[in-house]
C-alpha angles and dihedrals in degrees: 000000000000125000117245118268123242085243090045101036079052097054093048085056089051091058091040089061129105123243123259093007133146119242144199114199098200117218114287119016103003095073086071095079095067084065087068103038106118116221094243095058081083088221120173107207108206110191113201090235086064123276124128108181107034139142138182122289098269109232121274090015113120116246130236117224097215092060109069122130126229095295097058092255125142113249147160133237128229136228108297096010111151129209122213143163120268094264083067097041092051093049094059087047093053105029095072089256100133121064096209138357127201115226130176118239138223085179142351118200121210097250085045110258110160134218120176107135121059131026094169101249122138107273101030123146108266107217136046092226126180087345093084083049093058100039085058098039104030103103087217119026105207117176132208124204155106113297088225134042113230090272091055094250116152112259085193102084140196081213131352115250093192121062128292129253092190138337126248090350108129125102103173135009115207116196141187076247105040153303133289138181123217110254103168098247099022138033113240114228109228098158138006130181123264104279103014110119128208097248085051088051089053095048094057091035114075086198121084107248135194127200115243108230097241093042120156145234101228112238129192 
């Protein structure tokens, strides 16, 4: 039994999204999945520092250094993509626009409460920025991360301890071990890993979960 990888955990998001949405990729991991969008999807990436119509940097192309999305990262834009100030980005992030936006976790309560901002160590980022805006404003809230910190400690919590980002916000948590949809008290297994058993899946999860009866091996 191996974890996903981030490029893999990323190209098991792309799948999971809707045609023709529009779609916030969050800092950090959650840029991956533009890697694994296929063209007839149909999918619109919006980036908070102002971009609407973007992809990742194909391989080999040489990259502008004008064009990078939120994470710093080199892209490209698409046919049609748009490039505005912040007042018009965070309209569309507020405004209900994007039906649905990708955020990394430190920690994602049952009744989904979100932290990913703040954990209180020297050198952390000291606001928690647009992601309050699209937490608020995103139509779905999916995040990306790891199921466990680096000390092994549960991110799936029966409460957050760090602050919050926004609360009951979440609407599906994707992990290197499964998936799992936001039910108030439980988590809702939609998806687990080849291998991985239900009883594993509780022992590294501090929230209680249930398996959903069509739940899924995830295959990459």
């Amino acid at each position: 039994m191996s974890p996903l990888s981030r490029d893999e955990l990323a190209q098991v998001l792309a799948a999971d999204i809707p045609v023709n949405s529009y779609v916030n990729l969050g800092i950090g991991m959650p840029t991956l999945v533009a890697k694994y969008l296929k063209p007839e999807q149909g999918v619109v990436l919006h980036s908070e520092n102002g971009i609407l119509g973007m992809t990742a940097l194909p391989t080999g192309q040489t990259p502008d250094i004008d064009l990078i999305n939120a994470s710093r990262e080199a892209i490209t834009l698409t046919p049609g993509a748009s490039i505005f100030d912040h007042v018009v980005s965070f309209s569309i992030m507020r405004g209900g626009h994007l039906d649905v936006t990708i955020l990394g976790g430190f920690q994602v309560s049952a009744d989904g409460d979100l932290a990913n901002w703040d954990t209180g160590e020297p050198g952390a980022i000291p606001a928690v920025g647009g992601a309050m805006d699209l937490v608020a404003g995103a139509k779905r809230v999916f995040v990306m991360m790891q199921h466990v910190d680096r000390a092994g400690r549960s991110k799936l919590v029966k409460q957050c301890t760090y602050p919050l980002t926004g609360k009951g916000v979440v609407d599906r948590v994707y992990t290197d071990l499964a998936i799992l949809d936001v039910k108030g008290d439980r988590f809702l297994v939609r998806g687990m890993i080849r291998g991985l058993t239900c009883e594993a899946l509780q022992a590294v999860t501090d929230a209680p979960i249930e398996m959903a009866p069509d739940c899924r091996v995830i295959a990459i």
